[in-house]
C-alpha positions as CSV (number, residue, x, y, z in Angstrom):
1,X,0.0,0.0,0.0
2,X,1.0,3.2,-0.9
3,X,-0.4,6.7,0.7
4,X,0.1,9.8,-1.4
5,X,-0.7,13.5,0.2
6,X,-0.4,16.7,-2.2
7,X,-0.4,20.5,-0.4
8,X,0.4,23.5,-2.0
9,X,-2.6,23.9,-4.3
10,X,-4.3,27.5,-3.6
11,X,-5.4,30.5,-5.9
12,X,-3.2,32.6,-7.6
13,X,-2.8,35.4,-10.3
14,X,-2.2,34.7,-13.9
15,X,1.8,35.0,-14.3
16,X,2.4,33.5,-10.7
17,X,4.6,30.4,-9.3
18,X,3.5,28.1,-7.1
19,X,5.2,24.9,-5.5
20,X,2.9,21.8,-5.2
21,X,4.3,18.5,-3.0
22,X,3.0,15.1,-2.6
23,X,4.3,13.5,0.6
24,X,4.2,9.9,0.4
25,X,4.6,6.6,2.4
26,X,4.2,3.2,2.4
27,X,6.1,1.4,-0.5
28,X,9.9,2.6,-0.8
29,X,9.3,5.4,-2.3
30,X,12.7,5.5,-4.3
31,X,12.1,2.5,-6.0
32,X,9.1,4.0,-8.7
33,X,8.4,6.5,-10.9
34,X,6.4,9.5,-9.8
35,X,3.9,11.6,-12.1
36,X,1.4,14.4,-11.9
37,X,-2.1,14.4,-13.2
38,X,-4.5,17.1,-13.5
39,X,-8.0,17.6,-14.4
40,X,-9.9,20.4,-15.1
41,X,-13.5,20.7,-14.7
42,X,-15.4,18.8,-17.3
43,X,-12.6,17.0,-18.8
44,X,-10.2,14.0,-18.4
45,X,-7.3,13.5,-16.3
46,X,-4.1,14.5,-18.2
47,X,-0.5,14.0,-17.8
48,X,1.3,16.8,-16.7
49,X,5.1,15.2,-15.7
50,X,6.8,12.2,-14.3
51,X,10.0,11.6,-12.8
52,X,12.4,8.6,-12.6
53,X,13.2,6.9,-9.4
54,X,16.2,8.4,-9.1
55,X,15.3,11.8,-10.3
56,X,17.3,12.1,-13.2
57,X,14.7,11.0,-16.0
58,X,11.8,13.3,-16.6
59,X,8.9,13.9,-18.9
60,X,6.5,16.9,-19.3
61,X,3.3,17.6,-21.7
62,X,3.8,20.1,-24.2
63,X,1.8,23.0,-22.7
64,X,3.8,23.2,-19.5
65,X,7.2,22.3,-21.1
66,X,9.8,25.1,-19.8
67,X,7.1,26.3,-17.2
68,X,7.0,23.7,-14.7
69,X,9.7,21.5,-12.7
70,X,9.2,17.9,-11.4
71,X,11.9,16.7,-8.7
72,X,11.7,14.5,-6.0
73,X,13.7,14.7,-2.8
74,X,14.1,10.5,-1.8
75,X,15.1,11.1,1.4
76,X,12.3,13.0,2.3
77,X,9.7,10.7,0.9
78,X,7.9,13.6,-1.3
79,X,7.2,14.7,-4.8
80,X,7.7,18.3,-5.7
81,X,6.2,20.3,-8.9
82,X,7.1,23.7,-9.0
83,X,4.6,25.7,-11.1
84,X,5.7,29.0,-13.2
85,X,3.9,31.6,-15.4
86,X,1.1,30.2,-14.4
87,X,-2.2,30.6,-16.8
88,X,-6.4,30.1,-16.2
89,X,-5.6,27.0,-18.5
90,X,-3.7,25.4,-16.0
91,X,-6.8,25.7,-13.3
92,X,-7.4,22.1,-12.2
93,X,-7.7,19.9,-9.0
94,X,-3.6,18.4,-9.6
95,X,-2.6,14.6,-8.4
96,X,0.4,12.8,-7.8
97,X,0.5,9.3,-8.5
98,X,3.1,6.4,-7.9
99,X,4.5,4.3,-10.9
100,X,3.4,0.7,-11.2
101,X,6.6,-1.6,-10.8
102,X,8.0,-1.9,-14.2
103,X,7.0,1.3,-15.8
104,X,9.0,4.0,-16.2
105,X,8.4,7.7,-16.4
106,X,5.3,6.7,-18.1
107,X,2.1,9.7,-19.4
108,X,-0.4,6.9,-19.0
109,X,-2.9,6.9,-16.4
110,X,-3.1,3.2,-16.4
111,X,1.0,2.9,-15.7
112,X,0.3,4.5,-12.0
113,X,-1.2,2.5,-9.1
114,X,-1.8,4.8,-6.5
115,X,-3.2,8.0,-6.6
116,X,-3.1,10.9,-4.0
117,X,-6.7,13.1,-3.5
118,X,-6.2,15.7,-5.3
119,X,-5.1,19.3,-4.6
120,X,-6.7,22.4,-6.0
121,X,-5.0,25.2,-8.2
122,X,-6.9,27.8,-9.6
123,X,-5.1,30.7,-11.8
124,X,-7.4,33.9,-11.9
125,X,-7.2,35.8,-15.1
């Protein structure tokens, strides 16, 4: 069993940063790939970025490419995604997941097996 527990989602202005974390325990926590999910009202979950186990691999959807920064801190047990230039488009309730054994930085929903509740961003315009 894994736990996952995001913070850091709140409201902010268009243009902003914030810094969203997932703390997580159960199964080691070094030994998976880590991702973020988000999903906007009336829409699907998307892939936003996943990290390696080690920290070193990473993968980001198009639209936050060069805006947003994935990292993980091993020793601490937690899942980072720091959020710049922030946009109303990126308004959604944002997850962290934990990587099946076996995959590896991985943009499908299906390749995670544990999923945190949720935190909510909102970017006012």
């Amino acid at each position: 069993q894994v736990q996952l527990v995001e913070s850091g989602g709140e409201l902010v202005q268009a243009g902003g940063s914030l810094r969203l974390s997932c703390a997580a325990s159960g199964r080691a926590f070094s030994s998976n790939s880590m991702g973020w999910f988000r999903q906007a009202p009336g829409k699907e979950r998307e892939f936003v970025a996943a990290i390696s186990p080690s920290g070193i691999g990473t993968r980001y959807t198009g639209p936050v490419k060069g805006r947003f920064t994935i990292s993980r801190d091993n020793a601490k047990n937690t899942l980072y995604l720091q959020m710049n230039s922030l946009t109303p488009e990126d308004t959604a309730v944002y997850y962290c997941a934990a990587g099946a054994p076996g995959y590896y930085v991985s943009a499908k929903r299906d390749d995670y097996d544990y999923w945190g509740q949720g935190t909510q961003v909102t970017v006012s315009s």
